[in-house]
C-alpha positions in Angstrom: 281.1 87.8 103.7 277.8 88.1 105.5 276.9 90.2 108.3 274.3 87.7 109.5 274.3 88.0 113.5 274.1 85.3 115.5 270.5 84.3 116.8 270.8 85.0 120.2 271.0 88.9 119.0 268.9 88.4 116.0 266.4 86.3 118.1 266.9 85.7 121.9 264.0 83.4 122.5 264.7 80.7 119.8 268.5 80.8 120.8 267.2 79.7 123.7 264.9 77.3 123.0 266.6 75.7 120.5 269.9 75.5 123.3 267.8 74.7 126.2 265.0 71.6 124.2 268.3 70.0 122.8 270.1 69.8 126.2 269.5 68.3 129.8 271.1 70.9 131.8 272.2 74.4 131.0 273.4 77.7 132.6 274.0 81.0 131.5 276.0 82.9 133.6 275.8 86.9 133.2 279.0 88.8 134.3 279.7 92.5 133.6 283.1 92.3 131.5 286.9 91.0 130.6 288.2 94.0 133.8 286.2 92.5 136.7 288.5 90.6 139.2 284.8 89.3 141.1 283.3 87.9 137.7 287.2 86.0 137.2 286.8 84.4 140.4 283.1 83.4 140.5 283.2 82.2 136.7 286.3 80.2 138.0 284.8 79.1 141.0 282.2 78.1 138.9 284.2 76.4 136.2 286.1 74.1 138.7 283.2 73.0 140.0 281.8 72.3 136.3 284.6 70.0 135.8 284.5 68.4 139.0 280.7 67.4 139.1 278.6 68.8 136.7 279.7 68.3 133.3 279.5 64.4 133.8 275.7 64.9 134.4 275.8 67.0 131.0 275.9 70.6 131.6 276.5 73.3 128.7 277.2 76.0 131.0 277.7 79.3 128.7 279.4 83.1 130.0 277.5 86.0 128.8 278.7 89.9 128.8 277.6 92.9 127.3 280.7 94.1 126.8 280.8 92.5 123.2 282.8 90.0 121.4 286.3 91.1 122.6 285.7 91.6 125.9 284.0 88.4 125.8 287.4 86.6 124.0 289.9 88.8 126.2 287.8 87.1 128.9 288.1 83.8 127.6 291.6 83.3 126.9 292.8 85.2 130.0 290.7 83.2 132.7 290.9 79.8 130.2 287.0 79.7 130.7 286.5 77.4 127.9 290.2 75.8 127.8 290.6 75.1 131.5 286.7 75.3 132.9 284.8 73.8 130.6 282.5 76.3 129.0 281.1 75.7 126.5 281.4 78.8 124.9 281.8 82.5 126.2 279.6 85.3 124.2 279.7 88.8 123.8 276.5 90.8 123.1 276.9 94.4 123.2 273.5 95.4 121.8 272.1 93.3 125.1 269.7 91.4 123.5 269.8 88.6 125.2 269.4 90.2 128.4 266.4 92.8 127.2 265.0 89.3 126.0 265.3 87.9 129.8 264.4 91.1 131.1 261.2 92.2 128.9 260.0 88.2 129.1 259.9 88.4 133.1 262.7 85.8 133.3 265.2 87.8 135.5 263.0 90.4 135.4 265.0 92.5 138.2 268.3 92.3 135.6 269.8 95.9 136.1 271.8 97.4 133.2 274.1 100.9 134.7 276.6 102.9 132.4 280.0 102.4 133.2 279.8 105.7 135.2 276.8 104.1 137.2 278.9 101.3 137.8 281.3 103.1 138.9 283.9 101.5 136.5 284.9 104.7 134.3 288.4 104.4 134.5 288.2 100.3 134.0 286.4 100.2 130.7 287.6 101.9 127.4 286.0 105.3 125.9 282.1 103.6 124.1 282.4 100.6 125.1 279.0 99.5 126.0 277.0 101.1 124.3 273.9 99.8 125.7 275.4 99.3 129.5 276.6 97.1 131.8 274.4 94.3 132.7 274.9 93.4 136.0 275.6 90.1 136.8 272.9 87.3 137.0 272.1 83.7 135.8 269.6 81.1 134.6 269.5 77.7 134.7 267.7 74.8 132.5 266.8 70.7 133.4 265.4 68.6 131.6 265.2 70.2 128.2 264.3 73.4 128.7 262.2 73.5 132.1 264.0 77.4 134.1 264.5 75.9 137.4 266.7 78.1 138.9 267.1 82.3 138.5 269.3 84.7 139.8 270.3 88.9 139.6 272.3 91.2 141.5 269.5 93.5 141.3 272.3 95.9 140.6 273.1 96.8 144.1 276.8 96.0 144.8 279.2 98.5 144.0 281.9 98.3 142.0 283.5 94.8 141.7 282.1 93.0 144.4 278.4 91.0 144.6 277.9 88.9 147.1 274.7 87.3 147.2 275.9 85.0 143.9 275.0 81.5 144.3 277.6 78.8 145.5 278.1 76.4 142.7 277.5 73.3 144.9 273.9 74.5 146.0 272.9 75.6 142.5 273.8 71.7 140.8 272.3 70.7 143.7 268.8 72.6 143.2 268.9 71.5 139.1 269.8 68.0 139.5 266.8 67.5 141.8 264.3 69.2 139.4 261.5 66.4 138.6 
């Protein structure tokens, strides 16, 4: 068995590049973990909208958390992101790599990541988990094979469950499907 990890830890940038070059639209939507009853909603929100519009035009649209691969399958299976939605897939990342990737590279470069404590989510999340912190929620979106045409982070400023600045699903499709 190998303990080979999966290239968007071992290296964020070709992940995606290789996932953005091979398709015409793509979104990766950051949420904070399996607990929060804001990220169920807005991933849903998001997810009905996927199957209702956009993934006819061809979206991949992808769930990322840091809370790492079982909070990111507890998350799955219990909102039917990818069963009901239409995700393509949902990851877990708890070494944040992908995120320090987008953060470091200037891509959300406002991305906040808080301990749980910070959060203010102690008595939601179980005793280590995340290691490296929460990232707080945010997004990024790809047209036309890999041109970033739409960005998006909390900034880190709600508290507790609730953000609510996230974009409305209608106006982001709208703002990606118009990209030249």
């Amino acid at each position: 068995m190998t303990d080979e990890k999966p290239l968007y830890i071992s290296n964020p940038e070709k992940w995606l590049s290789d996932l953005t070059q091979g398709t015409d639209f793509v979104g990766i939507v950051i949420f904070e973990g399996s607990w929060s009853k804001y990220d169920k909603h807005y991933l849903q929100k998001l997810g009905k909208y996927n199957k209702e519009k956009m993934q006819a035009e061809g979206l991949k649209l992808i769930a990322w958390t840091s809370e790492g691969e079982e909070g990111a399958k507890k998350a799955d299976e219990q909102w039917g992101l990818t069963k009901n939605y239409g995700y393509s897939e949902v990851i877990g990342d708890e070494s944040n790599a992908l995120a320090t990737y987008l953060f470091d590279d200037c891509i959300l470069e406002h991305l906040t990541t808080k301990t749980p404590e910070e959060a203010n989510v102690k008595n939601l999340v179980g005793e280590g988990s995340y290691p490296n912190g929460i990232v707080q929620p945010g997004m990024i979106w790809y047209a036309h094979h890999g041109s970033l045409v739409l960005q998006w982070e909390s900034k880190g400023e709600s508290v507790g469950f609730f953000t609510p600045t996230r974009p409305n699903p209608q106006g982001t499709f709208y703002v990606i499907a118009l990209v030249p």
